[in-house]
N, C-alpha and C positions, 0 to 999 in steps of 0.2 A: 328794591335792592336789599339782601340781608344782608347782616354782619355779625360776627363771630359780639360777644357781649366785651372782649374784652381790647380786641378793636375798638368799640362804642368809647370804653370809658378814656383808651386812647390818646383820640382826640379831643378835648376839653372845647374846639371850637365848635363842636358838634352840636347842634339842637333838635334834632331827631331822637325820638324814643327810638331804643333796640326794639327789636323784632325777632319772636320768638315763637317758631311757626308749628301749630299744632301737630303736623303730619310727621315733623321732627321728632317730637315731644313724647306721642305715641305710636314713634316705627315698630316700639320691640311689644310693648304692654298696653294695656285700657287705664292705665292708673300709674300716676305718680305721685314721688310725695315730695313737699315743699317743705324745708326746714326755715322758721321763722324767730327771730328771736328767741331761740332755745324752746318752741312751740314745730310740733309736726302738725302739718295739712295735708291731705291728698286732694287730687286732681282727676278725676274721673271722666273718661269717654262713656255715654254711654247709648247703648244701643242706634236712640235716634239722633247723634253724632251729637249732642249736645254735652257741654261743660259742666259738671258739679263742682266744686269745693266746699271741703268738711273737714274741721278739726278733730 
């Protein structure tokens, strides 16, 4: 079952981690970027479907 993240926090009796499904993630592009503590990451697909992350 997904759930939107802010459904997740929502519910407080919830003990399930959200779910944040790759195919979503990368509909438009091969790379995203994750803003972290005033810190950018990206998130890369690449070729052989696999995950990078890099500062």
């Amino acid at each position: 079952m997904t759930m939107t993240i802010a459904r997740y926090f929502s519910n407080r009796e919830n003990t399930r981690l959200p779910t944040l499904h790759s195919q979503n993630l990368f509909a438009l592009t091969k790379e995203v970027r994750i803003e972290h503590q005033g810190e950018e990451y990206r998130l890369r697909l690449t070729r052989n479907n696999r995950l990078i992350l890099t500062k």
